[in-house]
C-alpha positions as CSV (number, residue, x, y, z in Angstrom):
1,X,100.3,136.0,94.3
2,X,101.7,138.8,96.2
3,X,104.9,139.4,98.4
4,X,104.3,142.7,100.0
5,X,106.0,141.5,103.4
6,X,109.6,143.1,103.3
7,X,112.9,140.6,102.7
8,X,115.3,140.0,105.6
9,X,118.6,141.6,105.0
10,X,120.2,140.1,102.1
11,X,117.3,138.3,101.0
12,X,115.5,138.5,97.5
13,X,111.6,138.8,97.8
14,X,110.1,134.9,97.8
15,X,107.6,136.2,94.6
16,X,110.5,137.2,93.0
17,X,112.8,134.5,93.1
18,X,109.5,132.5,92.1
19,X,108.7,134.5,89.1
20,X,112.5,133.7,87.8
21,X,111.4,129.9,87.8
22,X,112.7,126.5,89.5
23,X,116.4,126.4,90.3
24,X,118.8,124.5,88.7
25,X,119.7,122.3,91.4
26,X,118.2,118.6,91.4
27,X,119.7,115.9,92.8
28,X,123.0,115.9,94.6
29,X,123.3,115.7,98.2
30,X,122.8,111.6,98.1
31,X,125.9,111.5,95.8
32,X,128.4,114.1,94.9
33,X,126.8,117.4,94.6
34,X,127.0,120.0,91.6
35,X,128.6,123.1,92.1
36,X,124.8,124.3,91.7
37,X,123.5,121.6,94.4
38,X,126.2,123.1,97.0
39,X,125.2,126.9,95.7
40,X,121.4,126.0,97.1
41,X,122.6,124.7,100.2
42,X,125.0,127.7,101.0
43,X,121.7,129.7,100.3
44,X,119.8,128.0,102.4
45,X,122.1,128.0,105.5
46,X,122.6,131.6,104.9
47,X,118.6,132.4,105.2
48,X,118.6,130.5,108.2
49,X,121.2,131.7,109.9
50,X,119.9,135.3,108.4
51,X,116.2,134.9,109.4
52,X,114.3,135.9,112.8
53,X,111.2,133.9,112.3
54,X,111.5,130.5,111.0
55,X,108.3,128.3,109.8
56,X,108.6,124.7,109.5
57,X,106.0,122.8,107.9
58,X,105.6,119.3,106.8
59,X,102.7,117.5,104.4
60,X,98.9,117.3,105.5
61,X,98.4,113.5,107.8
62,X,102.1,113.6,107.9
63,X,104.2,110.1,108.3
64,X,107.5,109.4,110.0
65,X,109.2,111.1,107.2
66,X,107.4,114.2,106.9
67,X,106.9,114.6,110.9
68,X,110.3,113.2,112.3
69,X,112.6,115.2,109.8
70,X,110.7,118.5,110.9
71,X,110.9,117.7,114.7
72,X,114.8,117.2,113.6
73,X,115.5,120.4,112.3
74,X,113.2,122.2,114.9
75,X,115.4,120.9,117.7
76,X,118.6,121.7,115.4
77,X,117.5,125.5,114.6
78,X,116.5,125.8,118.6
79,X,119.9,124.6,119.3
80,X,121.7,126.9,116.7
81,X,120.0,129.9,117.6
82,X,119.6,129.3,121.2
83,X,115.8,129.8,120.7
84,X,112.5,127.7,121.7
85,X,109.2,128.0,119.6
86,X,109.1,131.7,120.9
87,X,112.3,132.5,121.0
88,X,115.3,132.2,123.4
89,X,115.0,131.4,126.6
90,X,115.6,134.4,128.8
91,X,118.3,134.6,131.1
92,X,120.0,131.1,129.6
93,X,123.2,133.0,129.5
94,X,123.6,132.5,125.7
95,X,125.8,134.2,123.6
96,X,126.3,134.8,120.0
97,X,128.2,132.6,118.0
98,X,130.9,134.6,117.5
99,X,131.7,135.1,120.8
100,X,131.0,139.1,121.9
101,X,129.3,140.0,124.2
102,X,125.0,140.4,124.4
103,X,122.7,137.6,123.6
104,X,121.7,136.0,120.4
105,X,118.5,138.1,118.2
106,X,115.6,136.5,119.2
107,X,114.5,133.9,116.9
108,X,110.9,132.7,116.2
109,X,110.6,129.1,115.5
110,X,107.1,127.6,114.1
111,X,106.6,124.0,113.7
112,X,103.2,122.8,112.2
113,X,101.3,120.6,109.3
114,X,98.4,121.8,107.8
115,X,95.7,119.6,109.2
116,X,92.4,120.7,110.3
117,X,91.3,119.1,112.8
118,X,95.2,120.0,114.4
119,X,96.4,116.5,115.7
120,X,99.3,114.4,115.8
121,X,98.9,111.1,114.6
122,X,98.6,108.2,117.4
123,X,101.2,106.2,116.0
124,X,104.2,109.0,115.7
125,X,103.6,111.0,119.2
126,X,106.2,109.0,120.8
127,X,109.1,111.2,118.9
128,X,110.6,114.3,121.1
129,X,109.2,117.4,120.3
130,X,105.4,117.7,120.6
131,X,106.5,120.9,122.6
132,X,107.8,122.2,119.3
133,X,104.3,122.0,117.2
134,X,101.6,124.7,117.3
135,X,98.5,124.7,115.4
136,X,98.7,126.1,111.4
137,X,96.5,129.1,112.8
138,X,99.6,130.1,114.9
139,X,101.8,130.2,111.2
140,X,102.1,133.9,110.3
141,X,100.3,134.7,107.4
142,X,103.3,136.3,105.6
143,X,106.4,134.4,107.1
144,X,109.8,135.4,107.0
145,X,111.5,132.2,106.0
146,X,109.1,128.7,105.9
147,X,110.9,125.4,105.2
148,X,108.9,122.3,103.8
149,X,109.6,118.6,104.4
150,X,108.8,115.6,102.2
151,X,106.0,117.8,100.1
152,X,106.5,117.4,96.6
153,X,103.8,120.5,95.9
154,X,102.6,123.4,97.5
155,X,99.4,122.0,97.9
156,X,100.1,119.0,99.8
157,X,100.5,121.9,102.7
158,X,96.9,121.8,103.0
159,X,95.9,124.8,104.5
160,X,99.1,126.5,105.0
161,X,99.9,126.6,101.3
162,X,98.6,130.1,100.8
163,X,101.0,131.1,104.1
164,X,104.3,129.0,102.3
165,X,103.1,130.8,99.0
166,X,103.3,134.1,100.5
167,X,106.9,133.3,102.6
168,X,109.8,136.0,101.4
169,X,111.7,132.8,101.3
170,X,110.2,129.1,100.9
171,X,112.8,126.6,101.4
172,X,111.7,122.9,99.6
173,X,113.3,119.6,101.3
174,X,112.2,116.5,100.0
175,X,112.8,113.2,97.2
176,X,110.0,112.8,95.7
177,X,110.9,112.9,91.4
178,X,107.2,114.3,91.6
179,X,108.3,117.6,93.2
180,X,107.4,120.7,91.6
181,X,110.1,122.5,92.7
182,X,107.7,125.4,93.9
183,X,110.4,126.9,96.9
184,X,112.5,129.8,96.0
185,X,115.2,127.5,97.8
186,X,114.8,123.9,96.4
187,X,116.6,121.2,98.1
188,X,115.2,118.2,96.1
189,X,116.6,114.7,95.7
190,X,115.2,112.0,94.1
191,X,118.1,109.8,94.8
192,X,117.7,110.4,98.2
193,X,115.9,107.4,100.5
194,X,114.2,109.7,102.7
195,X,113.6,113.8,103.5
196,X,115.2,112.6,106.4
197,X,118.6,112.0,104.5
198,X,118.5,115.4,103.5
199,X,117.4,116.9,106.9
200,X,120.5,115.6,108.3
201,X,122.4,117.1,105.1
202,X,120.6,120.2,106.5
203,X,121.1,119.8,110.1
204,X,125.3,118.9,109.4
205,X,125.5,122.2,107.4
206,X,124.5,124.2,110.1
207,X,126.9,122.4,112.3
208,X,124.6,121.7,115.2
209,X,125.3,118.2,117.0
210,X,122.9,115.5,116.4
211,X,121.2,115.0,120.0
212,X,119.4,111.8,120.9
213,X,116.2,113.9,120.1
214,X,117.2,115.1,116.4
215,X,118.4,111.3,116.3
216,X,115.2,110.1,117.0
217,X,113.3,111.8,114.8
218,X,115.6,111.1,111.6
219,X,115.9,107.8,112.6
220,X,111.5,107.7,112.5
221,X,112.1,109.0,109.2
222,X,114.6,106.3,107.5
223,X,113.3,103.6,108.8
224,X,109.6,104.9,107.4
225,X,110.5,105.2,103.7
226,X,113.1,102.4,103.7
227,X,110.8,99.8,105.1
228,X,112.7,99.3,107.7
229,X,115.5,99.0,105.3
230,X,113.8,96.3,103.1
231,X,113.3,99.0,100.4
232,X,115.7,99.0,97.2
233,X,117.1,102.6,98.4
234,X,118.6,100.8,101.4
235,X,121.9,101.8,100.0
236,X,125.3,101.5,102.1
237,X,125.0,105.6,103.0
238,X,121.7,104.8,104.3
239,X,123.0,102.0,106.7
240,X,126.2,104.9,107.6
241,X,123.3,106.6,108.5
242,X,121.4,104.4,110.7
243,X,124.5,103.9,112.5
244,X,125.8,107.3,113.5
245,X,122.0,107.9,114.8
246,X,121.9,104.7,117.1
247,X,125.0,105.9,118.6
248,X,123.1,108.8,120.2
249,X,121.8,105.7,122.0
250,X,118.7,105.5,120.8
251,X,116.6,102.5,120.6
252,X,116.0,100.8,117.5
253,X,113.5,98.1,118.6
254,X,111.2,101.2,120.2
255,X,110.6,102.8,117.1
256,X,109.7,99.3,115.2
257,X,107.4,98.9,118.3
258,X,105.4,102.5,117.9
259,X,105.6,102.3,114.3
260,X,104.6,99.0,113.1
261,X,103.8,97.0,116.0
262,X,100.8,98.3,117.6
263,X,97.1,99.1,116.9
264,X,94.2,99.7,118.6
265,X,91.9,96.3,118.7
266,X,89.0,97.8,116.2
267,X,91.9,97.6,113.7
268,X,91.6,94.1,113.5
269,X,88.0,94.6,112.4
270,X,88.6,97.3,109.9
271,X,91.4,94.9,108.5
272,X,89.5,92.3,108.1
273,X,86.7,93.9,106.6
274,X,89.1,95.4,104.0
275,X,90.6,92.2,103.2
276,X,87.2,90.5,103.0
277,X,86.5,92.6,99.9
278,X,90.0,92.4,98.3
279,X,89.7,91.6,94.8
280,X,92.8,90.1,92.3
281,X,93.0,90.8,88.6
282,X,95.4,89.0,87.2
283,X,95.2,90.9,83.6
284,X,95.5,94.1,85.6
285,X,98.6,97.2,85.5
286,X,99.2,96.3,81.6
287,X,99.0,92.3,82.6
288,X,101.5,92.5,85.8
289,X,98.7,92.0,88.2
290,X,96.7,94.0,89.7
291,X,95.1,93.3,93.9
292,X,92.9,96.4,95.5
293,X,90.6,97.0,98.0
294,X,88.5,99.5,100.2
295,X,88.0,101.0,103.8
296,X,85.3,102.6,103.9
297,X,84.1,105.1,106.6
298,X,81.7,102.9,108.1
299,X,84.5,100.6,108.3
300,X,86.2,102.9,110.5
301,X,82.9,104.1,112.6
302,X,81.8,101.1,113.4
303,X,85.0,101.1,115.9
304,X,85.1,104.4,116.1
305,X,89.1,105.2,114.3
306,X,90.3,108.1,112.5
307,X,91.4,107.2,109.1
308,X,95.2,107.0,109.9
309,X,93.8,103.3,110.9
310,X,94.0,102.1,107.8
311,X,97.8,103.4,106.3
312,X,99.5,100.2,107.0
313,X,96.7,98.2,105.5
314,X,98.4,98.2,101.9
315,X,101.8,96.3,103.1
316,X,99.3,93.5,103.9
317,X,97.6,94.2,100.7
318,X,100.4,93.8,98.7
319,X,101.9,90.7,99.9
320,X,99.9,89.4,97.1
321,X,102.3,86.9,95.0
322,X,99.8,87.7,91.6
323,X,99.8,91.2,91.5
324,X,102.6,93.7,91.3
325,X,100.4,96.5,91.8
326,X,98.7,96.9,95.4
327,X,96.1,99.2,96.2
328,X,93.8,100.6,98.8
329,X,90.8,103.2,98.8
330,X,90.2,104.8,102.2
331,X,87.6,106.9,102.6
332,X,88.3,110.0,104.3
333,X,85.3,111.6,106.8
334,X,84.4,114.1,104.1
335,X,83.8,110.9,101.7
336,X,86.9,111.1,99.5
337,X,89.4,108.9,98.5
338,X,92.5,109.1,99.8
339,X,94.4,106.1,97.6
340,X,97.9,104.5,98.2
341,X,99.3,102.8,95.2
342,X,102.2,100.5,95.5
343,X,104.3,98.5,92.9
344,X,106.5,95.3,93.6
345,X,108.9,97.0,90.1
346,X,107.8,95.9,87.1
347,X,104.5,98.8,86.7
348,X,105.2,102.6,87.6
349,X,102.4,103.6,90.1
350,X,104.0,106.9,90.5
351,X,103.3,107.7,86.4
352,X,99.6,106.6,87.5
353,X,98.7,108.6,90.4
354,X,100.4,112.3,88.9
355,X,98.3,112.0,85.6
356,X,95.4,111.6,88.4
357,X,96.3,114.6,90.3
358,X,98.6,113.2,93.0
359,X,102.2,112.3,93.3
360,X,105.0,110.1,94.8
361,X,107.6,107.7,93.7
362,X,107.4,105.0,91.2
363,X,107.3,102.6,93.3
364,X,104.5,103.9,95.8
365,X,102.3,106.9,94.9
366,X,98.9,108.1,95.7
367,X,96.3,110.3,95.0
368,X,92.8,112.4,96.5
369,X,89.3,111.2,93.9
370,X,85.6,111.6,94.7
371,X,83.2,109.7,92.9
372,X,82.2,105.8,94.1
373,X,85.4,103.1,94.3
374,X,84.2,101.6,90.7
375,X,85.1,105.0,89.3
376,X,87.7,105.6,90.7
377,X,89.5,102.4,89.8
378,X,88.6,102.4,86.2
379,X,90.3,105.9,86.1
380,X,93.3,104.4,88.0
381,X,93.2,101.1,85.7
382,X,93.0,103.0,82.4
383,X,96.8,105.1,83.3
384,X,98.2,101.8,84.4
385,X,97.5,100.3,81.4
386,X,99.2,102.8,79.0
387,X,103.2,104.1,79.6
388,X,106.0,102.9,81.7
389,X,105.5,99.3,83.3
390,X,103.0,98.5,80.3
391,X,104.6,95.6,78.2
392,X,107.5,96.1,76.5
393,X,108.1,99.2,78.4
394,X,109.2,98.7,81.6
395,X,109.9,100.9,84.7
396,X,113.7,101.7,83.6
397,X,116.3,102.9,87.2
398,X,113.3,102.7,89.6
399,X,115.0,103.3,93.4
400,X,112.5,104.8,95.3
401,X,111.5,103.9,98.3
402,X,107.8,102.9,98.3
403,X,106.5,105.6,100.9
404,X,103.5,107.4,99.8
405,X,104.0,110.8,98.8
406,X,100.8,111.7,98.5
């Protein structure tokens, strides 16, 4: 790789600070942080606030998490630096923060997700901000400063991972304990319920008031990865949370609504189609149960859907009482898998789906495969069966939240 784009002011190269390895930070801002944590966070603020072009970017078919965290910090970086996707506004009367006189530097702020076709998916274009996002063609090739939300590798970027791998500075936020730490900045936390924890951690170091619109989308983002707080990161922080974002006054039962409680009527069909070919082995995941199924892309043609359809088909999957291990095949329009794994505690999907190439959370984890379902599966059965969650064994301080990840 090669870093021939020249470092901001007080900024190491981004090839550079790769070559010197991961940092030493970890997990932190969900509890108390290490002197090492708070060192990464400093640095982070101080390339922000250093930077004229900022590139935000969050994982390929992004989710609440991914999307609403970026649309948070995109608001919070236009309102710190008095900028819009282009840069300031002219004539808004502005000034800098320290109070002389002359407007602010221009700022360039970027906002994308590395999917080709470019769209927003149906279910998350109610959050504030569409304004904000430009296709990954409009991503500079060698940016100044990119920041990354909920990917837990480079190249779950999809085609902007050669542009975050060429950045002068590549700042890392996300919890997945898959992340491969591959920023020069990384601000990784396990512990934490949701990227969207640590966007606000983000956004309340840069001392920017949380709007309604920042609200909104970090409020998409909790609620996404704590399952509507059903999931066993639901701690009391994230209910302190929750709170100070509904007092922007936004409405909780509008996001349940776009999230989870709509569909187009051909979803019914692909639904039950998928459900009509679930299958339950009881001997499966190491003897904990195992339930699975597909949707294929005829599935999804015959109503004419794109595959984001079929996401929420696993948290009926799983609702299976024999099986703590839930999973779904979809078939993407190229003819891959894309495959959600989810686990009710007692087997560690997230062990599974990196040792297949993919990534995620113990309790929820996924991974990309080509070959027929029957393959795939025996592949997927064969690392269930051996490691944590396999008897005797267990899956020992699992807290994720069950979102994904891959």
């Amino acid at each position: 790789m090669t870093d021939d784009h020249p470092p901001a002011p007080g900024q190491s190269s981004g090839a550079d600070a790769r070559a010197a390895g991961p940092d030493a930070g970890g997990p932190g801002p969900a509890g108390l942080p290490s002197p090492d944590v708070e060192a990464e966070w400093s640095r982070a603020v101080k390339i922000l606030d250093g930077a004229t072009e900022i590139c935000l970017a969050c994982h390929v078919r992004p989710d609440g998490d991914a999307l609403g965290s970026m649309l948070a910090v995109a608001h919070a970086l236009r309102a710190r630096h008095g900028a819009g996707p282009a840069g300031p506004a002219p004539g808004d009367g502005t000034g800098p923060r320290d109070g002389t006189a002359g407007p602010p530097p221009a700022v360039r702020i970027v906002a994308s997700f590395g999917d080709l076709p470019f769209e927003i998916p149906r279910i998350l274009r109610f959050l504030p901000g569409a304004d904000l996002l430009s296709p990954p063609d409009a991503v500079p090739e060698r940016p100044q400063v990119m920041v990354t939300f909920d990917a837990a590798s480079a190249d779950r970027l999809g085609v902007l991972e050669t542009r975050a791998c060429r950045a002068d500075e590549l700042i890392v936020l996300d919890h997945h304990a898959s992340n491969t730490r591959f920023g020069t900045v990384n601000l990784v936390d396990p512990a934490a319920a949701a990227t969207a924890v640590l966007a606000f951690d983000l956004i309340r170091r840069l001392d920017v008031e949380i709007s309604r619109d920042i609200a909104l989308g970090l409020y998409a983002g909790l609620v996404t990865d704590t399952g509507s707080f059903k999931y066993s990161t639901t701690s009391p922080r994230v209910h302190e949370l929750a709170a100070r974002l509904l007092q922007t006054g936004i409405e909780p039962g509008v996001v349940a609504h776009e999230l989870w409680d709509r569909s187009p009527f051909g979803f019914l069909g692909v639904l039950s189609a998928a459900l009509g070919r679930a299958q339950l082995e009881p001997a499966g995941a190491a003897g904990h149960g195992l339930v699975w199924t597909t949707v294929t892309r005829g599935d999804r043609a015959a109503y004419g859907l794109p595959l984001e359809v079929a996401e929420s088909i696993i948290d009926v999957v799983r609702r299976a009482d024999e099986a703590d291990v839930a999973v779904v095949l979809k078939e993407d329009d190229d003819g891959c898998w894309q495959v959600s794994a989810r686990s009710k505690g007692r087997a560690d999907v997230g062990r599974a789906c990196v040792a297949l190439g993919g990534g995620g959370h113990a309790l929820a984890a996924g991974f990309t495969a080509r070959g027929t379902a029957a393959e795939v599966m025996t592949a997927l059965r064969e690392k269930l069966a051996t490691g944590p969650g396999a008897p005797g064994q267990g899956v020992a301080g699992v807290t994720s939240a069950p979102d994904a990840g891959r």
